[in-house]
Residue, then its C-alpha position, 0 to 999 in steps of 0.5 A: x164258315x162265310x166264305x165268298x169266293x168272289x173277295x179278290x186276295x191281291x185286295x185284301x193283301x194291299x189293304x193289309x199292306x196299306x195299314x188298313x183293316x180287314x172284316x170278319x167275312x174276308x178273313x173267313x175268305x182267306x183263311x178258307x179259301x187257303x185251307x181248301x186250295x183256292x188260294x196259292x202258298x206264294x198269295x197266302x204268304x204275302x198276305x202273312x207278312x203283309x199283317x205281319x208288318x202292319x198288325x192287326x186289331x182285337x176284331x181281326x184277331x178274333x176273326x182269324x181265330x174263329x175262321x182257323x177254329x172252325x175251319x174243321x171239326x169242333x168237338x162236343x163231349x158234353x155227354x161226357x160227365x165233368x168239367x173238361x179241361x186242358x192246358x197248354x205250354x208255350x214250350x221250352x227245354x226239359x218241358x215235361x210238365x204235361x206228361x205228369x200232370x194230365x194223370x195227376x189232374x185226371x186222378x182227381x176226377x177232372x176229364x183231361x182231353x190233351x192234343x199236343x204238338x211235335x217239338x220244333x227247334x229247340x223246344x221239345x214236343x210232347x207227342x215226341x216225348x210219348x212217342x219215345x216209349x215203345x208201341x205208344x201210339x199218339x194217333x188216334x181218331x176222334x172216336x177213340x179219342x171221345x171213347x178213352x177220355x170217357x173209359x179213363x178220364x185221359x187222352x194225349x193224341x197229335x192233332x187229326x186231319x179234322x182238327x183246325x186243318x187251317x192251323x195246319x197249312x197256316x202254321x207250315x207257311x209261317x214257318x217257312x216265311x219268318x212270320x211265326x212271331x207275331x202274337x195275333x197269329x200264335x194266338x190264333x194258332x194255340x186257341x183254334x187248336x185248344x178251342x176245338x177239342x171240347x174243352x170247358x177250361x183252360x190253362x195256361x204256362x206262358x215261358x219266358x227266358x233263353x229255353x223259351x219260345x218268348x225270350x223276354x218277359x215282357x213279351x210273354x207277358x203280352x202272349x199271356x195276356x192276349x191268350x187269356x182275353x181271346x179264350x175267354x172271348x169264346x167262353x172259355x175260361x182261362x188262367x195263365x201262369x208266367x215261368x221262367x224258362x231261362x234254366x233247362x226244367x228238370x235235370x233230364x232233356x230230350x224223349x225218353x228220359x223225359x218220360x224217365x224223369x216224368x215217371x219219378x215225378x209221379x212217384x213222388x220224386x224227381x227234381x223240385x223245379x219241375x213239381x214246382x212247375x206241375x203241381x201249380x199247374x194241376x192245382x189251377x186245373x183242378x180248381x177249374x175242373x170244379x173238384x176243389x174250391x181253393x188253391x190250396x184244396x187242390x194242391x193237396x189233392x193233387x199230393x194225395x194222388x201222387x202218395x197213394x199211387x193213383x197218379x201213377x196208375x192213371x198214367x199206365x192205364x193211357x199208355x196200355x189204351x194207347x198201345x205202350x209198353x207198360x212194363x217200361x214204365x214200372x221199370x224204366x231201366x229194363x228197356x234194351x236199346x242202348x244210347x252211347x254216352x259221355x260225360x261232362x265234367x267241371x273243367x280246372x281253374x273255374x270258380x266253384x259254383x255253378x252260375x247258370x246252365x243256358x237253356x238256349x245253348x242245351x236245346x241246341x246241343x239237343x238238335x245236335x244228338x238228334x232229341x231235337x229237329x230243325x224241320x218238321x219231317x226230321x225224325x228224333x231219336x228216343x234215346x238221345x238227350x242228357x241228364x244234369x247232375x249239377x245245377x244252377x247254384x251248385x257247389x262243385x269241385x274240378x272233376x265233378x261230373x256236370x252231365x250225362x250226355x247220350x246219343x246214338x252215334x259217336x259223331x253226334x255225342x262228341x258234337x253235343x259234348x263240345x256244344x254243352x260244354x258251352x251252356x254252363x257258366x261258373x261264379x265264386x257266390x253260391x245264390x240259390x235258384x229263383x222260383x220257376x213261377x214268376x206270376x199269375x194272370x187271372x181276371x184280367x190282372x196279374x196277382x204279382 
């Protein structure tokens, strides 16, 4: 990386708040001189908001991509035989997606190298999720991850202290300082991140709806757009898909049954939204992987995986290499700690079907049990979450059970259970649930 320790950053900064624009080597300065300690939080988050407020070009960008890619290590696995691919979710409630589908994806013969996130929020975080089942570990080093991605074809780690560190320091600092908004800096975020592990391909789920990170279509649109375009830009070729995240995904939300749900997924079962959502992903994976020449070659594939058992497989074989309890998987229920649990239950004098289940209001509720976090140091609770026995477009009856809510404290189930309450709206028109995904973009258009 260019770095000169002579750029002055009060320059930069009132450049930046003049509308002008930066070049290549005073954004490497920055983001370098940061990462390192050079320069103070109170002048790195002025110059934040600073672009935050004025925007930045294509270039700049570009540069900040490049500066936060190459800030740490970048992997080479190209002694590793296959097409490498990855994907990547901006987030949401109930997003499980890639627990399933990087043992589906690996099945069929594409190397999946994932370093995935903690859950912020209201949005889950895949190492959470993993985390939730006993003894797994999500921290290994670059060389157990190389050595597990060549003996299985799959590995899921956090991110490494070698990792992209600017991203770490820059993504902290936006949080605190109400700049993480602003499609420039999450693409820079996301990409140095997926940029850094070897990959050959990726893959993108863009979110829209009240679960999502991005509540407005439009938005997303734009989010999925820049991402594939700045990819690319670095070689990497890249497809996203639009999904619409304004239900919870899936029936269950929070870590453990998370997994739980995960695991029925990979046996063939589990709710239709959220295979909906897998199998277009893993078919654009393994079409990327080279493994399949078509869509349609690569559903099937991926269907013959999860038939003959292989998927599942697959998936064991990460947990044991990373230190689970494999047995938990084959019989989820045996697992002995135990969560309190209520229930939720249609109130009298509603209208008989269900409208919708605000995503929103149900990753707060998981906050509330402690599935969720608010700052990053907070811990989570495995056991807490809810599972939705009813749906959007349900027929129901006053009485029926609506959900299963479990947490580990009383105080924290009887808050959860009032604010869930809140999440589920009722009509008098049965309507059936519209697709999970919206759209596709790929060579520089949408598909529609």
């Amino acid at each position: 990386m260019n770095y000169d320790p002579s750029i002055n950053i009060v320059d930069l900064i009132l450049r930046k708040r003049d509308s002008g624009t930066l070049t290549r080597n005073e954004i490497a300065s920055f983001v370098y001189g940061y990462t390192i300690g050079d320069i103070p939080d109170y002048q790195a988050a002025a110059f934040l908001m600073a672009a935050f407020l004025q925007g930045m070009n294509e270039e700049e960008m570009l540069s900040l991509t490049d500066a936060m890619l190459n800030s740490g290590r970048v992997l080479d696995l190209s002694d590793i035989p296959g097409r490498k691919v990855d994907k990547h979710s901006t987030g949401g409630v109930g997003d499980k997606v890639s627990i399933p589908l990087a043992p589906i994806v690996a099945a069929c013969g594409v190397p999946v190298p994932m370093i995935s996130g903690r859950g912020l929020g209201h949005t889950g975080g895949t190492l959470d999720k993993l985390e939730s089942i006993p003894g797994f570990s999500t921290a290994l080093s670059i060389e157990q991850y190389r050595r597990q991605l060549a003996d299985i074809g799959l590995v899921m780690i956090g991110q490494t202290d070698d990792i992209a560190p600017a991203d770490r320091k820059l993504y902290a600092l936006r949080d605190v300082t109400a700049t993480v908004e602003f499609v420039p800096f999450i693409a820079a975020s996301i990409l140095s991140k997926k940029l850094a592990e070897g990959i050959d391909a990726l893959v993108l789920d863009v979110k829209y709806g009240s679960g999502a990170f991005m509540q407005e279509e439009s938005r997303a649109r734009f989010l999925a757009e820049t991402l594939v375009r700045v990819s690319e830009h670095f070689g990497k070729p890249t497809v996203a898909l639009l999904t619409d995240m304004d239900q919870p995904l899936g029936q269950a939300v929070g870590n453990w049954p998370e997994i739980v749900e995960s695991i029925e997924l990979l046996k063939g079962k589990g709710p239709i939204d959220l295979k909906e959502v897998t199998m277009a992903l893993a078919a654009e994976m393994i079409v990327a992987g080279e493994r399949a020449g078509t869509i349609e070659e690569a559903f099937e594939a991926a269907q013959a995986v999860i038939d003959s058992g292989m998927a599942l497989d697959r998936f064991k074989q990460m947990v044991a290499a990373q230190g689970g309890d494999v047995a938990l998987i084959d019989e989820p229920g045996r697992r002995t700690e135990t969560a309190l649990t209520a229930e939720i239950r249609v109130p009298s004098g509603v209208p008989g079907v269900i409208e919708r289940i605000d995503a929103l209001e149900v990753g707060r509720a998981m906050i509330t049990l402690g599935a969720g976090r608010m700052q990053k140091e907070d811990d989570v609770d495995p056991l807490a979450g809810c599972f939705l026995h009813k749906r959007q477009g349900d027929e129901v009856r006053e009485g029926d059970v609506l959900a299963t809510v479990y947490a580990s404290s009383d105080d924290r189930l009887s808050a959860a259970v009032d604010a869930l309450t809140e999440a589920w709206a009722f009509t008098e028109t049965v309507k059936a649930p519209s697709p999970r995904i919206r759209d596709r973009y790929v060579d520089r258009s949408w598909s529609g």
